[in-house]
N, C-alpha and C positions, 0 to 999 in steps of 0.2 A: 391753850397756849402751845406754839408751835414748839417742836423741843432744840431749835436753833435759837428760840425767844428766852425758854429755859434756861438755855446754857448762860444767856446774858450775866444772870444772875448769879455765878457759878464762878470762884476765879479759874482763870485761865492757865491751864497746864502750859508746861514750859516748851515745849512742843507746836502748841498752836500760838502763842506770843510769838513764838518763831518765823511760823509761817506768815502770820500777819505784821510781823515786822519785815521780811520778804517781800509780800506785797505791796506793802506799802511804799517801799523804794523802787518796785516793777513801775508802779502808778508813776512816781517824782518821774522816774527819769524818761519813761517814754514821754509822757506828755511834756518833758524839759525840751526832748528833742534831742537827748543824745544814744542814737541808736545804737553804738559797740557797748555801753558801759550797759543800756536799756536787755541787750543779749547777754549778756554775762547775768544779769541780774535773773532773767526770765530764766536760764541755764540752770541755776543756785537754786532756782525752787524747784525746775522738775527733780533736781538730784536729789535735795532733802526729800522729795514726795515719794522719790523709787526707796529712799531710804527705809521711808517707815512701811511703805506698802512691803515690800521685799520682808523685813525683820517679820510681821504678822502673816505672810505666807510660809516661808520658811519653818515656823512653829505654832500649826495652826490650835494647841494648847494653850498658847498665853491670850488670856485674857485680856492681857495689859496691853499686849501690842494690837489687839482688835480694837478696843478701846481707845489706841492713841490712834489708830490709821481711822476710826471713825471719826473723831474729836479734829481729825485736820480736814479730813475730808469733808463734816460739816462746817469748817469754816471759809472753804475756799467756795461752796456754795453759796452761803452768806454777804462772800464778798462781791460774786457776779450780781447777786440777790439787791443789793446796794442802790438805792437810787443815787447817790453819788459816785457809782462806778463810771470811770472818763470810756466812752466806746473807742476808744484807741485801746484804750491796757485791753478788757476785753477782744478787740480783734487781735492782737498781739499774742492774751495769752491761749485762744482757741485754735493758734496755728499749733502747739505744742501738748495743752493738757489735757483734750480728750484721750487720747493713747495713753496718756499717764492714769487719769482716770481712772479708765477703763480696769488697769490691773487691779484699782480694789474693790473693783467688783468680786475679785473672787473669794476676798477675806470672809467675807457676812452675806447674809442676805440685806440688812438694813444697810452695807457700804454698798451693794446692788444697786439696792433702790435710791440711793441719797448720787451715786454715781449715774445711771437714768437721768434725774435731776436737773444734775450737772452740766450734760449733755444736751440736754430739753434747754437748759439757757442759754446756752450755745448757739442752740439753733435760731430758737427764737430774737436773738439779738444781733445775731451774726449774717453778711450773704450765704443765699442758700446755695449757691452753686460751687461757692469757696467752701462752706461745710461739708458737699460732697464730694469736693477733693480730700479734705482734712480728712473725715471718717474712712475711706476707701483706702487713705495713704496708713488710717490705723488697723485698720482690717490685715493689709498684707504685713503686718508684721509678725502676726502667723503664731500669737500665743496658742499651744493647744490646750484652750480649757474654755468651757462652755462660756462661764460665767464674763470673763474679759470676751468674749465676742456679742453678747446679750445686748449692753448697753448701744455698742456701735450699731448694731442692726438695728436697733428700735430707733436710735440717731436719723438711720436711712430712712428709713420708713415716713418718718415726719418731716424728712428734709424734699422728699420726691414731690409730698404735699406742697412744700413750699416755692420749688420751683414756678416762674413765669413764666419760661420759654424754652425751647426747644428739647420741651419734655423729652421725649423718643431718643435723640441722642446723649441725653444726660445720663437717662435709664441705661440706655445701652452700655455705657461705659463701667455703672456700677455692679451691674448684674455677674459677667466675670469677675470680679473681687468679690461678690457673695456667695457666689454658687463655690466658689472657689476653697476657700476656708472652712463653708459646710463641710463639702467631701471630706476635708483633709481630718477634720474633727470626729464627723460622723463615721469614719474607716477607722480612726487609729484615738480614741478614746481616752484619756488620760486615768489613771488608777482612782479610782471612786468618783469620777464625774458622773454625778449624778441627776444635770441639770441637762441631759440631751433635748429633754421634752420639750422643757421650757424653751431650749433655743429655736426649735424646730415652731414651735407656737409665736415667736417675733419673726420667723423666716414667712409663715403666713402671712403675719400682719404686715411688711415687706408687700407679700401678692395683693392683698386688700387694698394697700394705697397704690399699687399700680392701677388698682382696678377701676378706686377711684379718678384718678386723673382722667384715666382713658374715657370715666363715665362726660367729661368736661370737652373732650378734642371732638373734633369730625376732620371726616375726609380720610386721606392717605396717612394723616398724622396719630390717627386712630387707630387705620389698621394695623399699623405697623408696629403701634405699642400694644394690640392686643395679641396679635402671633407674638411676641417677644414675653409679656404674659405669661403665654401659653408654655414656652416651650421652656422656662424657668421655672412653673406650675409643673411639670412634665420632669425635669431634675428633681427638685424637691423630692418629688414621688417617687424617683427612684431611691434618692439618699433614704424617706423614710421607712422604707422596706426593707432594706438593709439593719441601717441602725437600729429601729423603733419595734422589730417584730415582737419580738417578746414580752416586750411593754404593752399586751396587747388592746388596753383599756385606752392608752391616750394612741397606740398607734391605729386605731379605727379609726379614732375621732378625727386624727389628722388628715386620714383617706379621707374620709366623707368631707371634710371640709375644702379640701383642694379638689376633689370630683365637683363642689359647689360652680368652680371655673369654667369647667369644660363649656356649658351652652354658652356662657358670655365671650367667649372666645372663639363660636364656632367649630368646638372639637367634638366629633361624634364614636364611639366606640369601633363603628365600622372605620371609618378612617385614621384613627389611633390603629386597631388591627391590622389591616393592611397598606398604611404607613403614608400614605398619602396625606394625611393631614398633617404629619412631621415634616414632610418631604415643602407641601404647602408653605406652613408659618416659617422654616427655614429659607425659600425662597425668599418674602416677605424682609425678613430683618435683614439677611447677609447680603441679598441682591448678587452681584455677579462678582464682583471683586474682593469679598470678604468669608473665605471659606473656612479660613484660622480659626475665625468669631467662635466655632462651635467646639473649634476643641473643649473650650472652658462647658461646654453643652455637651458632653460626649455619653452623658447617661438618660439623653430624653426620648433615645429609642426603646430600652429597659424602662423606662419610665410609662411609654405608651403602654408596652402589653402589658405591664404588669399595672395600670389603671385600668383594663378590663378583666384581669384575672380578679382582683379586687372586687369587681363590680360582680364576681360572678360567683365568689367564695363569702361574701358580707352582704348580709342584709343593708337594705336603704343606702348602700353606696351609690346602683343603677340607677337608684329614684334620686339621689343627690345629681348624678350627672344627665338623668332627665332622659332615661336611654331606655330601651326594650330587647334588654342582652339576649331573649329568643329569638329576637327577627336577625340579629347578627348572625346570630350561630346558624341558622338556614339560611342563611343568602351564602354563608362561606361555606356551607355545605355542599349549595347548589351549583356553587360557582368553582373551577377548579383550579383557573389563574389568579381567584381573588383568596382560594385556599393556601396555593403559593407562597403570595406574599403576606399572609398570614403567617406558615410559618417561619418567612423569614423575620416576620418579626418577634415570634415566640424563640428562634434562638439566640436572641440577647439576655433572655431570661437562664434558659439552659446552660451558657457559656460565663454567668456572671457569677465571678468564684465566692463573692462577699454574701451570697445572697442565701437567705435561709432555707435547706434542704425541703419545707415545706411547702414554704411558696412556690420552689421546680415542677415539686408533686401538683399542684394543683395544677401548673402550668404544662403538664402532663397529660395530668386529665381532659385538660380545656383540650388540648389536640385532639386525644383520643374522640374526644365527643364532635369534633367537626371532620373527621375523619370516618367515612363508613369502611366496617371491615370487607365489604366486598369492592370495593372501591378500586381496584385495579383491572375489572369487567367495565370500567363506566370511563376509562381513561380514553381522553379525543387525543390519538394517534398525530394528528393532522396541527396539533398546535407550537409553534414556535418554541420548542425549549429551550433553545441556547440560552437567551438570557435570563431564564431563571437556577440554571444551572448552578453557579458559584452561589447562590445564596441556599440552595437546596441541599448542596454538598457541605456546606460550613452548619446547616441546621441538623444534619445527619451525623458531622463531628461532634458536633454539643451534647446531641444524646448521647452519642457513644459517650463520651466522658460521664455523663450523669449513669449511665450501666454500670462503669467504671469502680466509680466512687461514691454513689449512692452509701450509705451508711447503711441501710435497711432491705431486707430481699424484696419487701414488696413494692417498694421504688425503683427497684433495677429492674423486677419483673412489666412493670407498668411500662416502667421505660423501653425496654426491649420490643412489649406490643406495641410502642406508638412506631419504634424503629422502621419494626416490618409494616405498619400501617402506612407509612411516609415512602417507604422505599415501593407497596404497590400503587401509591399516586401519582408515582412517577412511568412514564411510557416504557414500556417493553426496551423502544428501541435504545433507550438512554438507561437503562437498571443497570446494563450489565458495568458499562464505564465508568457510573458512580461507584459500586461495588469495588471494582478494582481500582480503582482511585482510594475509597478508602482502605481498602488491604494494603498498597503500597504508600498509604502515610500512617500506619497505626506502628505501635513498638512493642504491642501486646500480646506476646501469644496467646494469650487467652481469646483476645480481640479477633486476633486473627484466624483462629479459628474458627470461631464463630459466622465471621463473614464469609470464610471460604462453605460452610456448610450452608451459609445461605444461596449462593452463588451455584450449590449442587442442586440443592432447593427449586432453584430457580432453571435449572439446565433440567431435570426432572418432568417437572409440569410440562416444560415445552416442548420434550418428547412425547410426554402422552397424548396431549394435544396432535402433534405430528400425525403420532400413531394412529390416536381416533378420528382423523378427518382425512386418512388412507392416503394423501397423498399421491391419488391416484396419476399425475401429470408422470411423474416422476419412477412410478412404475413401470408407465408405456413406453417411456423415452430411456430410461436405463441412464435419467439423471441424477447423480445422487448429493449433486448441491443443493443445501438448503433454502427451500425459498425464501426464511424471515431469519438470517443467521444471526440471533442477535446474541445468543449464548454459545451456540456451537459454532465457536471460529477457534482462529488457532491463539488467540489469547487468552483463551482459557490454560493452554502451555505455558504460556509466559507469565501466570499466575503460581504454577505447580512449580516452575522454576524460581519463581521468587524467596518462594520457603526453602525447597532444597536445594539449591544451589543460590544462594542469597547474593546481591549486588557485589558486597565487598570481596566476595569473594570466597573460597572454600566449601564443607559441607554445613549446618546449621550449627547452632551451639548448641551441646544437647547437655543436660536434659529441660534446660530451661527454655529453649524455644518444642518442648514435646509435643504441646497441644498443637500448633500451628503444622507440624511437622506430619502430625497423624490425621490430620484434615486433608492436609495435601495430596497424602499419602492416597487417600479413601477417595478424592477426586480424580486424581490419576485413575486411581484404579478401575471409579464409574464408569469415567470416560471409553479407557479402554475396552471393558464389556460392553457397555453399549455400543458402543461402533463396528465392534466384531459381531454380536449379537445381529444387530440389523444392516450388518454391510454395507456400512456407510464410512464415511470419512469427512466429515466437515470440520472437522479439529485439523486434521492431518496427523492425527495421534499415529495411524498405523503406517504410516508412510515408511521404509526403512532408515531413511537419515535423524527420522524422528526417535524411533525405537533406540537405534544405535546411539542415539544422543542423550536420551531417557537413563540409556540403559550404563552405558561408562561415565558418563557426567553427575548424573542424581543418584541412584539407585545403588550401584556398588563401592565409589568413598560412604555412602549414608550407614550401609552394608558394616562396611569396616569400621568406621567411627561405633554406631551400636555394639559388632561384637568387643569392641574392646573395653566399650564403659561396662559392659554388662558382665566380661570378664572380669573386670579390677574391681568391680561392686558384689560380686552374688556371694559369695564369703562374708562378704565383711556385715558385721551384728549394728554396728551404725545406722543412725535414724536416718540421715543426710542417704547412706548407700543405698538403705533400704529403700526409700523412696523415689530416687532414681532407676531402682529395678520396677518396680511396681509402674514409674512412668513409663521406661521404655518397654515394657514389655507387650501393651496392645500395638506401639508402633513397629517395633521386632514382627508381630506375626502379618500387618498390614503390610511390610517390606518387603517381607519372602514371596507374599502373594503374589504380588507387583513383578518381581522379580521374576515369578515361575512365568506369569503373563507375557511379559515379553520375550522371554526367552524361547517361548511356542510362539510366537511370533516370528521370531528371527531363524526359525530353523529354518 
């Protein structure tokens, strides 16, 4: 016996008399024909229903009030349930009390499933393309808790089925109001919501019955609902990596089961990796006049790499999406513009603040491994970089922040290898501008330091280089411009100027910009000896307006600022003072040196 049959037998709490005297005047008066008096009446019951749902949210200790929001809530199921239910009350009441519903879903697991139900007769009795306004119109009302969003999505799911026509734009419309509320849920979690899983598991079954349909269409009306699919498949995966890592028993099973997508979709890890298949199925749904569309899709690039990073850290995920993640990883190995766009798509990963520190690492790793350390001997001079430029320089930002903030040394350390790894896959002739592009947008001196010692790094090698391939042109001719000046020009000055003598103006702030300062220091100073060393000048370091500008401009306010911090500190027993002597004092002695250097210069 069903326990709505149960109840028959049972008197009736004062509460559900209630409702069912509600009812019952919903029913007179719609079917009477008087629709103000028919809304008032329909009004009068959502407000008792927020009543009691409300009262058993509010104190989820009383029994009683779970009890009485059950006790209504199985009767208004009963009453759709009704073979004498008039299909007018019902379409009347499914414009209003799914959303109402819905909220006692969060009371129980049994107001859950009796709310499911609810909604299941809804669908079933109701137009299906008026039920996917109604749920979509209850979706944005943006409760944040799992359980009020459960019932609505499983709603969609069954409603997508029942659609008869113009699947692909129905779908289109709902999928922003789904993806929508996930994020918002999945980022910002309510205190002991504890049903993430389960929603994410009806956000599936959501993919199933698109998948469904689309198994039903041909032609263009197919393809365009299976990129659309795809690239909701592709959110998903992102929110579930976010949300779901820690959970990591149901968050595998999630991956594998949305990796199940990619062949029916035509998504392959190579074009997930290098973004073409994003690029593809976004074609596909938005077409040329609809590029808004994706906002609400703004996580399916994150979504792509991190379904290969998945495939390549979890067993049976690559065999879920039917893939062979070795032939990927050698073909972007072999290929150095399809490496590129690689890792322009690995820095969605890098850049995505929500995402768990380990997932980065892996996605660290995955670089480092399509990446050869010798890899800037193999680099084709001759290839078009301009346009991979901006997405090379923002995946080089990403690391940096992951060096940053990494929580653990061996993350930052991994991180800083892939750094250097990515910066030699880039051409000589474009290293040096990314470098200084990123020097003149970091706020770190630590950062910045760093970059400037790479950038010395890098001006090093290419002397020795020089050095050892004699440069004999240039000897016979007593020309002493560089033939490949890709480091030694005079922007490497305007690098050493940036730290000491900084945009806004003045000498740096010391001693918090110390590292940057003692780098700069130490580049200047290479600079200089090398040039004088080998009697050259492709800097135009020794140039006299250069010197005379080094030398009153940087070098003697830097001069005067150090001796006076270092005066008003060396006394003082203070941890703060102490540490400012200890910082300035290797840049004090890199200063004097500098100082002496040009000053033998200038005589």
């Amino acid at each position: 016996m069903s326990e709505e049959s149960a109840d028959d037998h049972r008197p009736s709490s004062p509460l559900v008399l209630r409702v069912r005297q509600i009812l019952n005047s919903c029913s007179k008066l719609i079917e009477g024909g008087d629709s103000h008096q028919s809304e008032n009446s329909v009004s009068e019951l959502v407000n008792f229903l927020e009543t009691i749902s409300d009262a058993a949210l509010s104190d989820p200790d009383n029994v009683d009030a779970q009890n009485n929001a059950l006790e209504v809530l199985l009767e208004i199921h009963g009453y759709l349930c009704s073979p004498s239910s008039d299909q007018e009350v019902i379409d009347a009441l499914s414009l209003v009390l799914p959303k109402t519903v819905a909220k006692f879903a969060c009371v129980s697991d049994r107001c859950l499933e009796i709310a499911d139900s609810v909604i299941d007769r809804f669908i079933a009795m109701c137009n299906p393309r008026d039920m996917l306004s109604i749920l979509c119109e209850a979706l944005s009302k943006m409760i944040k808790a799992s359980a009020y969003v459960a019932p609505l999505l499983s709603g969609l799911s069954k409603v997508f089925l029942s659609i008869q026509r113009r699947h692909f734009e129905q779908v289109k419309v709902a999928v922003p109001v789904i993806v929508s509320v996930l994020k918002v849920i999945s980022s910002e979690p309510e205190d002991g919501d504890t049903e993430i899983d389960g929603l994410f598991d009806r956000a599936v079954g959501i993919a199933n019955s698109i998948h469904e349909v689309c198994t039903k269409l041909e032609g263009i009306v197919n393809e365009k609902l299976r990129a659309l699919l795809g690239l909701y498949v592709l959110q998903i995966m992102a929110l579930v990596s976010v949300s779901m890592f820690y959970k990591q028993s149901s968050c595998h099973q999630l991956v594998s089961r949305l990796s199940c997508f990619y062949p029916y979709c035509s998504i392959s890890y190579f074009g997930l990796m290098t973004g073409s298949d994003v690029d593809k199925m976004t074609n596909i749904v938005t077409g040329e006049d609809e590029d808004d569309y994706m906002s609400c899709l703004s996580y399916v690039k994150h979504g792509a790499s991190l379904s290969v990073i998945w495939g390549n850290v979890l067993d049976g995920v690559a065999q879920a999406a039917n893939e062979d993640l070795t032939a990927v990883k050698d073909e972007l190995r072999s290929n150095q513009t399809e490496r590129w766009q690689a890792v322009g798509m690995l820095k969605h990963i890098y850049s995505f603040v929500n995402l768990p520190w380990e997932l980065k690492k892996h996605a660290i790793d995955f670089l480092l491994c399509i990446t050869d350390e010798n890899i800037s001997q193999k680099c084709d001079e001759h290839i078009d970089f301009s346009s991979y430029m901006p997405s090379l320089f923002a995946a080089l930002q990403a690391i940096k922040m992951v060096i940053m903030y990494a929580p653990d040394t061996v993350l930052r350390k991994l991180s800083f290898d892939a750094f250097k790894r990515l910066l030699a896959d880039i051409p000589t002739s474009q290293r040096f501008d990314i470098l200084k592009a990123l020097i003149t947008n970091s706020d770190s001196s630590s950062m910045i330091a760093i970059l400037i010692d790479l950038v010395k790094g890098e001006m090093y090698m290419e002397n020795r280089k020089r050095i050892s391939t004699g440069n004999n042109e240039a000897q016979q001719t007593g020309n002493k411009e560089c033939p490949n000046p890709f480091c030694w020009n005079a922007s490497v000055l305007e690098l050493v100027e940036f730290v000491l003598r900084p945009p806004q103006g003045g000498p740096p702030s010391l001693p918090e910009h110390g590292d940057a300062v003692l780098s700069a220091l130490n580049l200047y100073r290479f600079v200089l000896i090398t040039e004088s060393t080998g009697k050259t000048n492709y800097t135009g370091v020794l140039s006299k307006e250069n010197l005379q500008k080094a030398y009153n401009e940087w070098l003697l306010p830097l001069r005067t600022l150090v001796t006076g911090i270092m005066a008003e500190n060396g006394n003082d027993c203070d941890q703060l003072a102490f540490d400012a002597v200890c910082t300035l004092n290797p840049v004090e002695l890199v200063l004097y040196r500098c100082i002496e250097l040009v000053e033998e210069k200038l005589k």
